[in-house]
C-alpha positions as CSV (number, residue, x, y, z in Angstrom):
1,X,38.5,58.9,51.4
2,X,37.5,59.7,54.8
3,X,41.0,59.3,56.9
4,X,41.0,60.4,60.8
5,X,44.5,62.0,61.6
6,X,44.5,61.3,64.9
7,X,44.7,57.3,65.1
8,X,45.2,57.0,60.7
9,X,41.8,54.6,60.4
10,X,40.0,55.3,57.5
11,X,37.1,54.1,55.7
12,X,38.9,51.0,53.8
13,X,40.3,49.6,57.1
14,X,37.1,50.0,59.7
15,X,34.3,49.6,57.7
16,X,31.9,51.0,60.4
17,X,33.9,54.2,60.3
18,X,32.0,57.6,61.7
19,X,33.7,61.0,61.7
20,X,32.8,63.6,63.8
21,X,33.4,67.2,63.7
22,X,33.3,70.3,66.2
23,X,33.3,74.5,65.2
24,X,36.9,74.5,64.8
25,X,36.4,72.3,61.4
26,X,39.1,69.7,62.3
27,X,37.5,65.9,62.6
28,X,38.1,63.1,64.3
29,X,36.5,59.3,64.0
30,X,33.9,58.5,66.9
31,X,36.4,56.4,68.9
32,X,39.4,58.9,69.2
33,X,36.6,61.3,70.0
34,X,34.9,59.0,73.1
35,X,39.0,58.5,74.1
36,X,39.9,62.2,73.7
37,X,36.9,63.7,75.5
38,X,35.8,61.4,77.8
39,X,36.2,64.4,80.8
40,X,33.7,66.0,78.6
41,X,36.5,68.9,77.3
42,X,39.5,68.7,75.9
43,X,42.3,70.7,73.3
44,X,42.0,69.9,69.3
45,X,44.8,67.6,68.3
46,X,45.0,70.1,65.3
47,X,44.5,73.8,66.5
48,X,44.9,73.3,70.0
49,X,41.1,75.2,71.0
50,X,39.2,73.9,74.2
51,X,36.3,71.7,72.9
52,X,33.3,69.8,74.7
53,X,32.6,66.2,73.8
54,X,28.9,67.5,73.5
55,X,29.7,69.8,70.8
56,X,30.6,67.2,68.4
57,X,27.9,66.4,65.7
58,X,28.8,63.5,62.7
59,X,30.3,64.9,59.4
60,X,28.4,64.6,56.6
61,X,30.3,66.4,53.8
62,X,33.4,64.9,52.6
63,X,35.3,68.4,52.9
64,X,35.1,69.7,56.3
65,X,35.5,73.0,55.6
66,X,31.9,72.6,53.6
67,X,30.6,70.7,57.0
68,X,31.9,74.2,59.1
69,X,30.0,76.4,56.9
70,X,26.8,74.8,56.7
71,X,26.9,74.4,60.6
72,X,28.2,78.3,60.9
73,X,25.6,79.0,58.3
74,X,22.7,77.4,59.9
75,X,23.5,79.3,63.6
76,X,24.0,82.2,62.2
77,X,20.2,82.4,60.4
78,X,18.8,82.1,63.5
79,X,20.3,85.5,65.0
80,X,20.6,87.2,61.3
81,X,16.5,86.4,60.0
82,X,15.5,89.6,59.1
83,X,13.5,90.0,55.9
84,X,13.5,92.6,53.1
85,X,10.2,94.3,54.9
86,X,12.0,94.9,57.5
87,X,14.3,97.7,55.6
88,X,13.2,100.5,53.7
89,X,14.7,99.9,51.0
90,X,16.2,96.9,48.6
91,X,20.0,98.5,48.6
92,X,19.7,98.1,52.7
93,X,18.4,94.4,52.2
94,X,21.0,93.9,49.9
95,X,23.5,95.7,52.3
96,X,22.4,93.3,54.8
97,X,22.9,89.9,53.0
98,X,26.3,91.0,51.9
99,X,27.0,91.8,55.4
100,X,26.4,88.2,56.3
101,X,28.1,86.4,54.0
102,X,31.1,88.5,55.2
103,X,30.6,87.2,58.3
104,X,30.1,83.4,57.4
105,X,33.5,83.9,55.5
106,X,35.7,85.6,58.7
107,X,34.2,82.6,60.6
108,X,34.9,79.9,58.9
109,X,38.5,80.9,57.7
110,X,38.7,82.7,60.9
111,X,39.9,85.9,60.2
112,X,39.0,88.8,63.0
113,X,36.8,86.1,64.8
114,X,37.2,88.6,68.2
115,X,35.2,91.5,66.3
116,X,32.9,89.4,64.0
117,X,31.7,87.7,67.4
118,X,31.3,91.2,69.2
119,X,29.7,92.6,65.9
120,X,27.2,89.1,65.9
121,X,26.0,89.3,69.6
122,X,25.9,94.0,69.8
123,X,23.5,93.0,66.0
124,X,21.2,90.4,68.1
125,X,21.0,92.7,71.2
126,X,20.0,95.2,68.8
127,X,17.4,93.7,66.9
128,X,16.3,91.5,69.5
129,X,12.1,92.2,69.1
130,X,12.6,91.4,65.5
131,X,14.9,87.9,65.5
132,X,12.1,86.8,67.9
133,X,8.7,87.7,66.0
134,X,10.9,86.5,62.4
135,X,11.9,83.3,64.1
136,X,7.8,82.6,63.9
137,X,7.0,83.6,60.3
138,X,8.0,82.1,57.2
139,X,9.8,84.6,54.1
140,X,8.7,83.7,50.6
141,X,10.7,81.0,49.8
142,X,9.8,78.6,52.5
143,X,6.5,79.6,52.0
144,X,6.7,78.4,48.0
145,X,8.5,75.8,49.7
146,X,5.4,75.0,51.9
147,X,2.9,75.5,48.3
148,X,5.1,73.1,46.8
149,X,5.3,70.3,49.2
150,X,1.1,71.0,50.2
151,X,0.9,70.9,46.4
152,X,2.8,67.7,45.7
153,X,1.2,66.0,48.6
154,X,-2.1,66.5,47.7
155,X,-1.4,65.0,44.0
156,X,0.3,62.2,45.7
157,X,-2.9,61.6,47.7
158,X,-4.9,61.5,44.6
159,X,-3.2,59.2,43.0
160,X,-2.9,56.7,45.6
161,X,-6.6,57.2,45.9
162,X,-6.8,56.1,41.7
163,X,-4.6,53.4,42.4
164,X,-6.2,52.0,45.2
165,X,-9.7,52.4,43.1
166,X,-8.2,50.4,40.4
167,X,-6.7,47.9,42.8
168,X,-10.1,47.0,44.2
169,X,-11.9,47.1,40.7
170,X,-8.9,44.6,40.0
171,X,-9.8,42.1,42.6
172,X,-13.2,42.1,42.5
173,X,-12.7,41.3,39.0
174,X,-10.3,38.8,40.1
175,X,-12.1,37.6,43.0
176,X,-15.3,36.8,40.2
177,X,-13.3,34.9,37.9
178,X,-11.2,32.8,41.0
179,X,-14.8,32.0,42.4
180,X,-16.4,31.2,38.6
181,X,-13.0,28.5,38.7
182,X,-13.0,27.1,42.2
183,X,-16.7,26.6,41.7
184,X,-15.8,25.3,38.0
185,X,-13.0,22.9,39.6
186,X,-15.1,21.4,42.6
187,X,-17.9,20.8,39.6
188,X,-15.2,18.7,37.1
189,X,-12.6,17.4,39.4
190,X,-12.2,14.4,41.2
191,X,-10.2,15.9,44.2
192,X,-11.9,16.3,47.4
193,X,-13.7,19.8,48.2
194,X,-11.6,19.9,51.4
195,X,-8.6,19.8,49.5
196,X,-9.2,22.1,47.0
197,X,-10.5,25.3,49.5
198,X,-7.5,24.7,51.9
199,X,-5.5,25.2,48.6
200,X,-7.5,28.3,47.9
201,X,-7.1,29.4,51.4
202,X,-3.4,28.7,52.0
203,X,-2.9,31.0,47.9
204,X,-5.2,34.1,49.9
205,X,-2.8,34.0,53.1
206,X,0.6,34.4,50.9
207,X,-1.3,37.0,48.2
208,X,-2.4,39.2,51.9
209,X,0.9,38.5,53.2
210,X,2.4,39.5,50.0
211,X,0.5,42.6,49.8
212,X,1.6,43.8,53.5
213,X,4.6,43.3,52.7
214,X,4.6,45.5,49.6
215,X,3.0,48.0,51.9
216,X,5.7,48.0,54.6
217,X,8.2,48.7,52.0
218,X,6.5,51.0,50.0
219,X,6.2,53.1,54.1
220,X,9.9,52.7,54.3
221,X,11.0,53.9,50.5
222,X,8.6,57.3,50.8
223,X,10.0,57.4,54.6
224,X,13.8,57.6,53.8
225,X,13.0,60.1,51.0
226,X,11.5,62.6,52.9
227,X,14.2,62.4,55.6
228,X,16.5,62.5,52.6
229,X,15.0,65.5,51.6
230,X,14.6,67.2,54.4
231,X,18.5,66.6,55.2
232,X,19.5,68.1,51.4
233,X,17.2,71.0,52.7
234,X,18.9,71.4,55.8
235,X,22.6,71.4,54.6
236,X,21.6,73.1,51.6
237,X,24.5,75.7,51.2
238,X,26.5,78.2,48.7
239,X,30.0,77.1,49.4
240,X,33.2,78.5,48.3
241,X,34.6,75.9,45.7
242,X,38.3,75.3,45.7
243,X,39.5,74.0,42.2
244,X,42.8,72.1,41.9
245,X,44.0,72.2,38.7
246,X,47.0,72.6,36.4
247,X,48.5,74.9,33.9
248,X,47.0,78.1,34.5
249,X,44.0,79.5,31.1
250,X,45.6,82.3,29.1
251,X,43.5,83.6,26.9
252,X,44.6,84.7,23.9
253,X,42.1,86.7,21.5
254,X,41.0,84.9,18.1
255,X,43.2,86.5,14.7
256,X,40.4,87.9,12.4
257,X,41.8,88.1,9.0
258,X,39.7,90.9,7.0
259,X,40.4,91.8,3.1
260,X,40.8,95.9,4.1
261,X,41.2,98.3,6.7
262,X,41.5,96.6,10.0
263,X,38.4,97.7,12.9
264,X,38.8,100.4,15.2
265,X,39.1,99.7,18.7
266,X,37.2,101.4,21.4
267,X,39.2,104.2,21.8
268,X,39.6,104.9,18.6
269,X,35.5,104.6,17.6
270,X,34.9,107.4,20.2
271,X,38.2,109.6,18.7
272,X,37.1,109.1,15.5
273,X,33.5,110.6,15.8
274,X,31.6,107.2,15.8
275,X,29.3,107.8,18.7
276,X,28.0,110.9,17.2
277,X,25.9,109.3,14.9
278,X,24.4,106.3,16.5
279,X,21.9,105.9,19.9
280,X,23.4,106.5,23.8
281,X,23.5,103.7,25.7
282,X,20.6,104.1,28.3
283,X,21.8,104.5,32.1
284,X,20.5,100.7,32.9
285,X,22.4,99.3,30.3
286,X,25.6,101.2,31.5
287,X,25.3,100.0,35.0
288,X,25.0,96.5,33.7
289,X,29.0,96.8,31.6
290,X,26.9,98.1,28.3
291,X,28.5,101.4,26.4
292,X,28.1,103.1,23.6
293,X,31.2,101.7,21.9
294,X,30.5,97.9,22.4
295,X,27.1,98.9,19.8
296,X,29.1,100.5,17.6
297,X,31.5,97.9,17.2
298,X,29.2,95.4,16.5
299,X,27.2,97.6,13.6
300,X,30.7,97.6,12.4
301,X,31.2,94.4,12.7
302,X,27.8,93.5,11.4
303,X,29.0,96.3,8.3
304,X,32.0,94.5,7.1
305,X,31.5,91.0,7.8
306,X,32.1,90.5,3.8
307,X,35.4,92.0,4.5
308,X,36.7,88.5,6.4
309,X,38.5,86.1,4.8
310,X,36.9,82.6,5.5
């Protein structure tokens, strides 16, 4: 529940409740916020910092420190946009995107802010030529981005084309047999011709008013989805998860009873000679936490699975 300290409102007792947040990540409700700042400046009722009324933007996360990041996250691409062509090699790239979440972290939970600033603005005087000519391309993933949504607008166009071909098949079928009937009814009936085509007339107003209707809302449903979308896409974030829980997991390994000798561990498979007689492990498979002793163990394993007791 959304609660602002300052005057204790909250979302159960003002209904029309809007929080607000600025870069130090402590909110405030929109009213404490026009009260506070209305010189335009003022000191955080939390962390005491100098903030501008202008600098406020609406909280949309429940957790602030999620609403800090994203914003921190989303000023920070535009200085640090550089792509993996612009290294010479993948470890640099990689180097690089470590480098920033670094940064992201010591902003939001503050930690050497003076030096992470310095380092931020000495990178963008640096690097200046490039930040400006990324800022105008697009790196592969909003270009697959840009393939997907071309993609699923065109399919959406063709099938609003089908559906409006079948609508009109529809009512000119329609409009046949409600002509065949009116001309049916003014043949058979007794009620006056006048009568009968202002009825006619009066059904085609409310089926076209019906109809634009159906339209308008059908606008405003594909309308709010692709701001929806585009929001989700803007605030899209990795954020550092906090979980609140109880007793702390202690794992404790599962007892194997097995009918004969017990298995060697992993010191003892490469003591014993093991390793001699079966395959290295190849480099790639090292780096990713594979060895030599882990294959053993399971051929073992594998060996003397008769050996267990079920």
């Amino acid at each position: 529940m959304r609660e602002c300290k300052k005057c204790k409102s909250n979302e159960h007792t003002n209904r029309q409740l809007v929080m607000m947040i600025n870069e130090c990540g402590h909110p405030l409700c929109k009213n404490c916020v026009d009260n506070i700042y209305a010189l335009n400046s003022g000191n955080c009722h939390v962390c005491n910092r100098l903030l501008r009324k202008n600098g406020f933007r609406e909280q949309i996360y429940e957790d602030p420190l999620i609403d800090k990041e994203t914003h921190l996250r989303r000023k920070l691409r535009r200085i640090y946009n550089l792509k993996a062509d612009d290294f010479e090699n993948l470890r640099e790239f990689g180097d690089y995107q470590e480098r920033f979440e670094t940064l992201v972290y010591n902003l939001v939970f503050e930690d050497n802010v003076a030096e992470t600033n310095a380092e931020i603005q000495a990178f963008e005087e640096k690097h200046k030529d490039q930040i400006d000519r990324n800022r105008r391309r697009l790196d592969e993933d909003q270009k697959w981005m840009e393939d997907c949504l071309r993609e699923e607008r065109a399919m959406k166009a063709r099938m609003s084309e089908h559906l409006e071909q079948d609508a009109k098949e529809k009512e000119a079928t329609s409009a046949v047999t409600d002509t065949r009937k009116i001309m049916d009814e003014l043949r058979d009936s007794n009620v006056a011709a006048e009568v009968i085509l202002d009825r006619e007339r009066k059904k085609q107003i409310e089926k076209e008013l019906e109809e634009k209707e159906e339209q308008e809302k059908r606008k405003r449903r594909n309308k709010e989805m692709l701001q929806t979308r585009k929001r989700n896409a803007e605030n899209m974030t990795f954020n550092h998860v906090v979980r609140v829980a109880g007793r702390a997991y202690v794992h404790q390994p599962p007892e194997l009873f097995i009918n004969g000798p017990p298995m060697p561990n992993a010191a003892q498979i490469e003591s014993l000679g093991y390793l001699a007689h079966i395959r290295h492990a190849a480099p790639d498979c090292v780096a990713g936490g594979y060895t030599s002793a882990v294959g053993c163990s399971r051929a073992l394993f594998e060996a003397r699975i008769d050996l267990f007791a079920f």
